[in-house]
N, C-alpha and C positions, 0 to 999 in steps of 0.2 A: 821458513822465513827466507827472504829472496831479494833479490832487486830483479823489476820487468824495464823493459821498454822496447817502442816499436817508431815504425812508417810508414805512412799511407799517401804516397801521390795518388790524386782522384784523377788525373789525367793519365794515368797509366806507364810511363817512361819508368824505367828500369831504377830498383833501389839499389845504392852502393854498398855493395855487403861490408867492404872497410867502413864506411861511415855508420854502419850499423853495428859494427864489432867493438871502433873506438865506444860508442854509446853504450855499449854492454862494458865495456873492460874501465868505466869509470867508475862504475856499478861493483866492483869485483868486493870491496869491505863488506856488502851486505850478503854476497855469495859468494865466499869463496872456494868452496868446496867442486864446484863443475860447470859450465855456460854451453850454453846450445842458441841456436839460431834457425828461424825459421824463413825463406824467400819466394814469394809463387814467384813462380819465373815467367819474365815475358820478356817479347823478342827486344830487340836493341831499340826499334824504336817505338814511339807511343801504341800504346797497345788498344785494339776494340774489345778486349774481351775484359774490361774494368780495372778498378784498382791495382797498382801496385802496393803489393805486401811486405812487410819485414818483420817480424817479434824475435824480441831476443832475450835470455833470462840467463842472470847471476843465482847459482844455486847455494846455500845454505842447508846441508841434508841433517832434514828432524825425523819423516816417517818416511816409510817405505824407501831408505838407503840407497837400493840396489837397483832398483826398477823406476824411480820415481821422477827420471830427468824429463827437462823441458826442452825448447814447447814440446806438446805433448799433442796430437790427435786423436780424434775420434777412428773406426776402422779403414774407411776409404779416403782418408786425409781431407776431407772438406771443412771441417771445421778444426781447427787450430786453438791453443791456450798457453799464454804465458799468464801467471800466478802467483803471488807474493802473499803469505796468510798461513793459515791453518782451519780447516773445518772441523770442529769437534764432536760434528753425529754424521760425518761422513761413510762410518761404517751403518750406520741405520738407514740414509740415503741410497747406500751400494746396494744393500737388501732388495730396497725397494724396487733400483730400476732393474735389479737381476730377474726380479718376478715378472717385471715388463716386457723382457727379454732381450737388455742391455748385454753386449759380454767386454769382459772385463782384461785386458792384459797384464794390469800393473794393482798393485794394489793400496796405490798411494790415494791421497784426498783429490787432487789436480781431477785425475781421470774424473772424480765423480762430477764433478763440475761440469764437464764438457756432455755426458749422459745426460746429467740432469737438463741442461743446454737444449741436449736434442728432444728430450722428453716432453719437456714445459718452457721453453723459448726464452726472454728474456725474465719471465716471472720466477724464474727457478730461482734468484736472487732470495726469494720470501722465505725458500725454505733452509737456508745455507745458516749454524748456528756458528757464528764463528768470527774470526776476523780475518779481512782480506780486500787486496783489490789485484783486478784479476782484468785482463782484454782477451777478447774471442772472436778472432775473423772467422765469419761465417760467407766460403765461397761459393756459395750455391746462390746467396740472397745477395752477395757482393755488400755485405757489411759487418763495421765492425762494431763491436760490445764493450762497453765499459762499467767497471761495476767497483763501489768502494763500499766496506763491513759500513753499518747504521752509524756507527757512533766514529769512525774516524781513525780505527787504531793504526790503520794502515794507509799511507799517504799516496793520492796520484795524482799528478801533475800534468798538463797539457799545452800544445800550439796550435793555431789554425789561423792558418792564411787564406783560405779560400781553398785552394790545391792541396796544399801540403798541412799534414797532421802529426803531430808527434807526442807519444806519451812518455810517461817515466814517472819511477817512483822518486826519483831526486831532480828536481831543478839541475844540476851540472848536466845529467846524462842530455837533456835535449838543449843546452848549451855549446855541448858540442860540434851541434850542426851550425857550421856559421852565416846559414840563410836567419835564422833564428836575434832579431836584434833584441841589443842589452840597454833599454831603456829602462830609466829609471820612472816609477809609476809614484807620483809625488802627493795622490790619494791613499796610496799604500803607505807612503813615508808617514804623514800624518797622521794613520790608523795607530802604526809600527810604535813613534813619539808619545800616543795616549797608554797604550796596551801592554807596550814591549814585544808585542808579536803581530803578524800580519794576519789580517781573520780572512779564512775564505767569502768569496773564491776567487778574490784577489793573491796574486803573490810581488812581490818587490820589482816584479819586470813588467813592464808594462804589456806585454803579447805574452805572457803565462798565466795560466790561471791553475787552479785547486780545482778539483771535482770535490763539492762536497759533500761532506758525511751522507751516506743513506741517500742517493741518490743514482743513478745510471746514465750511462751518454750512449748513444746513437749515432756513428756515420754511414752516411751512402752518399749516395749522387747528389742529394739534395740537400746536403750540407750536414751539421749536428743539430741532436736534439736532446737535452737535460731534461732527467724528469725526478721524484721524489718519489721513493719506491718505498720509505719507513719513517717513523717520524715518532718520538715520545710522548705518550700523552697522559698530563692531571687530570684526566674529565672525569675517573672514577673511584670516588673513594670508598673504600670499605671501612666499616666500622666493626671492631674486634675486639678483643682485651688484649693489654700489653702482654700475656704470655701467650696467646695464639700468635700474634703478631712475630713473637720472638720466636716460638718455635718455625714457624715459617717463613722467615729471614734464615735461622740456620738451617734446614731443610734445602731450601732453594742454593743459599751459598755452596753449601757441601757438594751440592751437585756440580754447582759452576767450578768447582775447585778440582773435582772430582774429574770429569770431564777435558780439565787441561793436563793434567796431569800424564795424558798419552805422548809418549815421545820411546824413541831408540836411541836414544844421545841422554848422557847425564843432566838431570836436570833440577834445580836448587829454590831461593827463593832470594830476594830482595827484603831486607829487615833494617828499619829505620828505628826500631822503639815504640814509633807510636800505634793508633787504636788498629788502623789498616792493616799494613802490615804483618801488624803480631795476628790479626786476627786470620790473616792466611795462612802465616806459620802453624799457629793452634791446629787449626781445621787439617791443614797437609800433615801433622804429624800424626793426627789420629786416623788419616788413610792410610796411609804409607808404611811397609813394613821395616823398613832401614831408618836412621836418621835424615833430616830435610837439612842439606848445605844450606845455611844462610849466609849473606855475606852485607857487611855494613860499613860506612864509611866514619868518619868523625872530623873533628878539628882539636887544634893546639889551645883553641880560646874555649875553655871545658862550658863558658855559659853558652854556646851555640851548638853545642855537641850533645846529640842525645845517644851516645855508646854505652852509657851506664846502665836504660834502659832496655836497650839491645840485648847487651850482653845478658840482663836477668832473664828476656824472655828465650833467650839461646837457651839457659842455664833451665828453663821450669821443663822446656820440651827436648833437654836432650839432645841440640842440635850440632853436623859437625860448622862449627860458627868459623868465617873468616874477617879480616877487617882493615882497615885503610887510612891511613892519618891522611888530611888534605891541608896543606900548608900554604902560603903564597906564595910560593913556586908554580901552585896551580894556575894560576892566570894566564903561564905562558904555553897553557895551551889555548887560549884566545885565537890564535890561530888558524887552528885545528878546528876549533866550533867552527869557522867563515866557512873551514871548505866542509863540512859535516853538514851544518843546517843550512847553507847556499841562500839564505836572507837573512836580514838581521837578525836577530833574537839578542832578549836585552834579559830574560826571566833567567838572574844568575845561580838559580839552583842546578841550570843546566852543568855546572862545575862538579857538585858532589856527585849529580845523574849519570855523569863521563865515566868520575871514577868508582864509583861502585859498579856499575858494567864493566869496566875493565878487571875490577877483582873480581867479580860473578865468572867473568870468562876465563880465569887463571881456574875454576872448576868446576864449570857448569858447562852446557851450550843452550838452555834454556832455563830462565829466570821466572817465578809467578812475582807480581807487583800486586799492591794495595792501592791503587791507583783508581779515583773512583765514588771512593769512600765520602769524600768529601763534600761533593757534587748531589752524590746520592742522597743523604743523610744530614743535609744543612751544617757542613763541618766546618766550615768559614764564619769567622767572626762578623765577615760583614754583612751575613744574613740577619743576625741578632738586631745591629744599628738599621739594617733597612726597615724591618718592622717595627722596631721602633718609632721609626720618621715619619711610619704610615700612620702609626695610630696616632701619632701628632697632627700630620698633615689632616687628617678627616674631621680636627676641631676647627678647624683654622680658615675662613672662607678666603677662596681663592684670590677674590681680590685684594686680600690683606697681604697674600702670601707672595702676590705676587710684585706687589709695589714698595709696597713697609720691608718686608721681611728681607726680599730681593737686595734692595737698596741699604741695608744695614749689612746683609752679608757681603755688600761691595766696598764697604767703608770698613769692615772690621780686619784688622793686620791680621796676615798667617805667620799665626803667633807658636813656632813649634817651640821655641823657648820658654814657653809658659807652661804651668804646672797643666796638666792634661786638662782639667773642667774648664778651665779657662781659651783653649784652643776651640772657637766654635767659628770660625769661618767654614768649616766643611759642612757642620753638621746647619747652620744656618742658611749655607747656600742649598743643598739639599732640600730643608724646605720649602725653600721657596718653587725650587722647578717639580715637574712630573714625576711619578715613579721613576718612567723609563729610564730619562735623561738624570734625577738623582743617583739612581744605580749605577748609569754610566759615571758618573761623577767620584761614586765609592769607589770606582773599579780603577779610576783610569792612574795613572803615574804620574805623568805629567800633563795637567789641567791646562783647557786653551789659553789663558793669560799670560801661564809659562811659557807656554808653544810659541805662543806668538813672540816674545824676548829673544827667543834663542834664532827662530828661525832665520834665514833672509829676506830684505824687504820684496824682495821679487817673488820669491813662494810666498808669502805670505800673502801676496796679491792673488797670486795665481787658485789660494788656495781658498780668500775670501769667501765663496759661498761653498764649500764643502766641511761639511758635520760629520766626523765620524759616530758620535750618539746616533745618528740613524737608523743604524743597524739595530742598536739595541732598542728603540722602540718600535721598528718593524716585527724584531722577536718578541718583543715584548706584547704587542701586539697579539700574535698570534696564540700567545698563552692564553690570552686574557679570554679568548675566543674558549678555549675550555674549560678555565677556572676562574672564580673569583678569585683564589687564594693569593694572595700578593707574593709568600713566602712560593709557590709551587712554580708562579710566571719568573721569579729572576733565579732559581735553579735552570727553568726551562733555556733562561739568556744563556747561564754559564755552562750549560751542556754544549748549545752549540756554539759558543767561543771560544772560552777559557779552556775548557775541559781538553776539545778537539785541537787548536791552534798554537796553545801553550803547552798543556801539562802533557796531551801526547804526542807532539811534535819533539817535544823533549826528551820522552824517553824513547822515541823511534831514533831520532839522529844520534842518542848519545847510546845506546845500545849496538846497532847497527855498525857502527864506529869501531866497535869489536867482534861484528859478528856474534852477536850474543840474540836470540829471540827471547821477548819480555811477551808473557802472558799476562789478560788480565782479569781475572775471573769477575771482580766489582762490575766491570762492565758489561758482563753478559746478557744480551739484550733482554732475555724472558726475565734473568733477575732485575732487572732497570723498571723492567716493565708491571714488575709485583711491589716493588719497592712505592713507584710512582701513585700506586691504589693506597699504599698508607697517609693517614690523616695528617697536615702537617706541623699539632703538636704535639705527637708522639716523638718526630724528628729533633723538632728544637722546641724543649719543654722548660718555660724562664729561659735562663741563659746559658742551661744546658743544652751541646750539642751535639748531636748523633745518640741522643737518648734511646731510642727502642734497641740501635744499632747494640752500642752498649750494653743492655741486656740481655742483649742475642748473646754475645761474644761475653760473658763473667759468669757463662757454665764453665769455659774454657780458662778464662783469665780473670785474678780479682778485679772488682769495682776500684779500690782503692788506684789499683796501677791505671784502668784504662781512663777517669777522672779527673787526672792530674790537667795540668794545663797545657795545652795545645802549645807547641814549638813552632814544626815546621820544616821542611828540608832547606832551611839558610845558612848563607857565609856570611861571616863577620867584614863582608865589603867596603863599611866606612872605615872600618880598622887600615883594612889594606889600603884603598888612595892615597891614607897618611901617612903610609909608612914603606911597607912593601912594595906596592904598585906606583908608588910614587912619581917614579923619575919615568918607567914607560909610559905611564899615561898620559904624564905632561906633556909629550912627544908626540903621541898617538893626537890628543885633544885639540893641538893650535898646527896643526899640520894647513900647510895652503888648500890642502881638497877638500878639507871639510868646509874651509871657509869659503867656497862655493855655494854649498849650502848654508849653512848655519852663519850667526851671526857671534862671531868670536870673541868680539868684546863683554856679551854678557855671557859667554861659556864662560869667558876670565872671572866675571864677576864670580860664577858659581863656586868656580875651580878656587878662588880664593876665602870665601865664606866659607867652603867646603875644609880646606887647609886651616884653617884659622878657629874651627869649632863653632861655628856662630851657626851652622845649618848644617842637618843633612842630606847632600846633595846625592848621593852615592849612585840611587838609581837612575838620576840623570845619565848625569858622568858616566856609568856604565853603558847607559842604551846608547851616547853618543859613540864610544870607544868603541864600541860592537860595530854599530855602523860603519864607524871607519877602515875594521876591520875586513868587514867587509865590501865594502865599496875597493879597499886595494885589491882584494882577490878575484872579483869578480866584473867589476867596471874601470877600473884604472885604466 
């Protein structure tokens, strides 16, 4: 696990190897272990022999210790790699190009990359099992390679002006170039306000973008080119019985488990209590011949705390268990997350995510995560209410839905003070619109009505014909192209949103932050992809969730424990605004900069219904603080 980044003047003038050293040395949390640097040299002035080159990589040493420093070359140094990742059939790869008649100096994964590279071109992406993004100047064709793992676990970042190109696995590192301006992208803001995260392949600056998941970039002379190299697909279901199904969920698991499991550094696991988790722990301890480190975090308020759970599955598999109180004192690393995740992020799980990584890395230097699980296996509640709303929606002719229905869910109070059946502004506005855009409506935090209160009347103009739902019915969209299955199309959205944007941006920055690498076997692409063949009510069967998942995992762990009801990785947030975080937040929230953007007097509104118990404002108020947070660190 690593931090890259590089330069590429297409006019050829000479890179600053300073300017490229500070861009590595901001990188240094994710690698701190060794950095190297790559520059083809050309003469002082513009050069006819192509591009100016630069890669530079922050090492974090997992395999191959001794040998394994970057960048790395192929024999006659024409092709070059910096690499952030782990390939986990790397050594099956190696095999193969040996036979070819590749040779080999090192015996890390990197080289095999660059082999493979020269073997099979940019296609060699298909066959890499793994997570990773990785750039490979290739000087012979005077271009460069970009490559990010299918599913996202590993972030890359980009600039292009026309001339100049810059990548990096953190937004800071190509901030540091000050040709690079820090505008704020107020489509982003908007996304950021629904979501609490920015979704590719936008990011919070206006000239940065995300490479997204499962996809490849392309520079030369004639600019860039993005393409989509993998993509998840419902189009094929199998039909089986529930214990073939289960035996071939843990079959397949075991392997993906099995598989990460290669490192030369101590390596532990991530245990929250629930079904994920434990269910990596089960599997890793019936590989493994020593005990599997788990490490887990909790709270002081024991109803948001699932340690009691933890600690039984430490106690069934024998684990050496470590573990972490999180108090509100945590907040003040608030901080800490602006410079870690370099855009906003408002999803406050990121808190506990911080500090279990920091105790994982008190003894571990690689973590497996249950991460996945969810996404995979219909493990969100709000898969349940979606299908719901469809088999409603399908009695209901559209134009009833759309006029009646609509217009009643505009008149009815969001009544969160009312006994739950009685709160039906969501589930009635919902009816009324499409799947795509009701989904997006489940999902979002703060709904355009709200957005539009808080904002300034000036963005709000600005921002009049832009929809963040877009997206989701574009994705939604392109589900629909392979399945009916309604339940299969809004997994298919929150793969490439939720999953990518939020749940692993989170545990990349809050991991990374310690130099800690999070493996995640749920998401290994071949099991995603055997997963997606299951039928989608075996998944979510009534109102049970992650049903087949469950029967896979209660050879290992009783039904009773994995049944319980679903938590969650949360903090008690509204506790804290009223109490703990009180006095910074107030500070933080009516500051003059925000009120730039935002419109202050109904933040007040919030901030006082919020104080006063009449509403729960918390994930407002939080995404706004985050913002602030980072707007002082990054745009002030």
């Amino acid at each position: 696990m690593c931090g890259i980044c590089g330069i590429i003047d297409l006019d050829g003038y000479p890179i600053s190897p300073q300017l490229l050293e500070n861009m590595n040395n901001i990188l240094k949390h994710r690698g701190p272990d060794s950095s190297g640097i790559y520059l083809n040299l050309r003469a002082k002035e513009r050069s006819s022999c192509g591009p100016s080159v630069g890669l530079a990589h922050r090492r974090l040493s997992i395999i191959d210790i001794s040998t394994g420093h970057q960048p790395l070359s192929n024999e006659d140094g024409t092709v070059w790699i910096v690499f952030n990742g782990e390939i986990y059939n790397f050594q099956f790869l190696r095999n193969e190009l040996i036979s070819l008649g590749h040779k080999f100096r090192t015996k890390s994964d990197t080289e095999t990359i660059v082999h493979a590279y020269e073997e099979w071109g940019v296609s060699c992406v298909n066959r890499l099992r793994g997570m990773f993004a990785f750039a490979i100047w290739d000087e012979n064709r005077k271009t460069l390679f970009l490559a990010r793992d299918r599913l996202g676990i590993k972030p890359l970042y980009y600039f292009f002006d026309g001339r100049f190109f810059l990548f990096a696995s953190e937004i800071k590192s190509i901030l540091v170039d000050s040709r690079v301006p820090r505008k704020l992208d107020f489509e982003a803001l908007s996304d950021y306000l629904s979501l609490l995260y920015v979704p590719a392949p936008k990011s919070m600056f206006q000239h940065i973008k995300k490479l997204p998941p499962g996809h490849i970039l392309i520079l030369n002379s004639k600019g860039i080119n993005i393409s989509q190299y993998w993509d998840i697909s419902f189009a094929s279901v199998e039909e089986k019985s529930e214990e073939e199904w289960a035996d071939i969920i843990l079959d397949k698991l075991t392997e993906a488990v099995k598989l990460r499991l290669i490192a030369e550094v101590p390596l532990g696991a991530f245990l929250s209590g629930g079904v994920d988790s434990s269910a990596i722990v089960a599997i890793m301890s019936h590989i493994m011949s020593k005990p599997v480190v788990t490490n887990s975090i909790g709270f002081e308020e024991k109803s948001f705390s699932e340690l009691p759970y933890a600690r039984e599955i430490a106690k069934r598999f024998n684990t050496k268990h470590y573990e972490y109180i999180v108090t509100p004192e945590a907040v003040k690393i608030a901080n800490e997350l602006a410079f870690y995740f370099d855009e906003p992020f408002a999803d406050y799980s990121a808190i506990p995510t911080y500090y279990v990584s920091m105790v994982a890395k008190r003894n571990v230097t690689v973590a497996l995560s249950g991460d996945g699980g969810d996404e995979n296996f219909a493990g969100y509640r709000r898969y349940y209410f979606d299908r719901l709303e469809n088999k409603i929606r399908s009695f209901i002719p559209d134009f009833f839905r759309k006029t009646f229905i609509w217009g009643l869910a505009r008149l009815y109070p969001k009544a969160d003070w009312l006994p739950r059946p009685l709160r039906a502004k969501y589930f009635l506005t919902n009816l009324s619109l499409d799947p795509a855009r009701a989904f997006f409506n489940s999902v979002a935090q703060i709904l355009p009505w709200e957005k539009a209160k808080i904002l300034n009347s000036s963005i709000r103009r600005y921002l009049r014909d832009y929809d963040p739902a877009e997206l989701f019915q574009k994705l939604y969209q392109i589900a629909s192209e392979q399945t009916p299955d309604p339940l299969s199309r809004v997994q298919y959205v929150d793969i490439k949103t939720y999953l990518v944007d939020d749940i692993l941006t989170k545990v990349d920055r809050a991991s990374m932050a310690h130099a800690l690498e999070v493996r995640v076997p749920l998401l290994d692409h071949e099991f995603m992809e055997m997963v997606a063949r299951i039928p989608s009510h075996l998944k979510l069967k009534g109102r049970q969730s992650k049903y087949i998942f469950k029967r896979a995992i209660s050879r290992y762990i009783p039904l009773e424990f994995l049944e319980r009801p679903k938590q969650g990785f949360v903090v008690p947030l509204a506790q804290w605004f009223r109490k703990d975080l009180k006095d910074v937040a107030q500070k933080t929230l009516f500051s003059p900069v925000l009120g730039e953007i935002f419109d202050l007097k109904s933040v007040r509104r919030l901030w006082s219904e919020h104080q006063r118990g009449l509403r729960d404002h918390s994930s407002t108020l939080w995404a706004l603080f985050m913002f602030q947070k980072w707007y002082e660190k990054w745009l002030s």
